[in-house]
C-alpha positions, -999 to 999 in steps of 0.1 A, spaced: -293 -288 426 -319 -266 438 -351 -278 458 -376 -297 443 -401 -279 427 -438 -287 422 -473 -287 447 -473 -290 481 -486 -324 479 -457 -337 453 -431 -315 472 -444 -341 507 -445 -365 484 -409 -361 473 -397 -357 510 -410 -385 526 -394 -403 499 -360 -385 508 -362 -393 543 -369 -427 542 -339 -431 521 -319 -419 542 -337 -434 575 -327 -467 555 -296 -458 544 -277 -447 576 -278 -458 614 -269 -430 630 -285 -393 629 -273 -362 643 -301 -336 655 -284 -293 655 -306 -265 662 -302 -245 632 -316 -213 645 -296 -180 638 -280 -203 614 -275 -184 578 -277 -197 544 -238 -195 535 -231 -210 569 -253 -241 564 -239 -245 528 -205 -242 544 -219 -272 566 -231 -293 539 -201 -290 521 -183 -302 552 -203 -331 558 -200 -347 525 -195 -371 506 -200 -394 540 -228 -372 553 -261 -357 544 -279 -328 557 -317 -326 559 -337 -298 566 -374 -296 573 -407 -284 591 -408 -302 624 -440 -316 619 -433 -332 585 -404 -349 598 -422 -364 626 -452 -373 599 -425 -394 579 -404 -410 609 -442 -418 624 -447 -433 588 -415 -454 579 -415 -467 615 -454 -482 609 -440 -493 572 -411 -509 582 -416 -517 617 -383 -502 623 -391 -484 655 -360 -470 669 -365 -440 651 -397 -431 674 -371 -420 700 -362 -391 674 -399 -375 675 -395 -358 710 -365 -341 701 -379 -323 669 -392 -291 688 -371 -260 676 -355 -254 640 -336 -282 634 -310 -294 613 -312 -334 606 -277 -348 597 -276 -384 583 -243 -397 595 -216 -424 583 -193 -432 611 -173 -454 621 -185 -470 655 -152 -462 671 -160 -426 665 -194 -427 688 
């Protein structure tokens, strides 16, 4: 499926609600630079990764607004420690593994 289409405001909208799903839905996250990273590679990536995994991509500054926001919702604060990481382009990969595996 292709991106979600509509306003800025619905397209925030739609993205918060995407993150928080997956904030919710899985305990552990994986942080990549994705600079220098092409289309077909990340696609390649994403393929990879599924069906266990999901990739999320987004403006830094969006995904801090949302992580600030679920934490205060929720009160589920552990993903504060995320917020200093987001700096460059970055790739957000919502993982399912095993504990044995980390």
């Amino acid at each position: 499926a292709m991106g979600f289409k509509g306003t800025k405001a619905e397209k925030k909208v739609h993205y918060d609600k995407k993150m928080c799903e997956l904030l919710q839905q899985y305990e552990r996250v994986l942080i990549c630079a994705a600079d220098n990273v092409g289309s077909k590679q990340m696609q390649g990536i994403r393929k990879g990764l599924r069906p266990d995994s999901v990739v999320l991509m987004g403006k830094n500054t969006m995904m801090k607004r949302t992580i600030r926001i679920y934490c205060e919702k929720t009160g589920d604060t552990q993903w504060l420690n995320l917020i200093p990481l987001l700096v460059v382009s970055l790739c957000f990969c919502c993982l399912y593994l095993p504990a044995s595996v980390c």
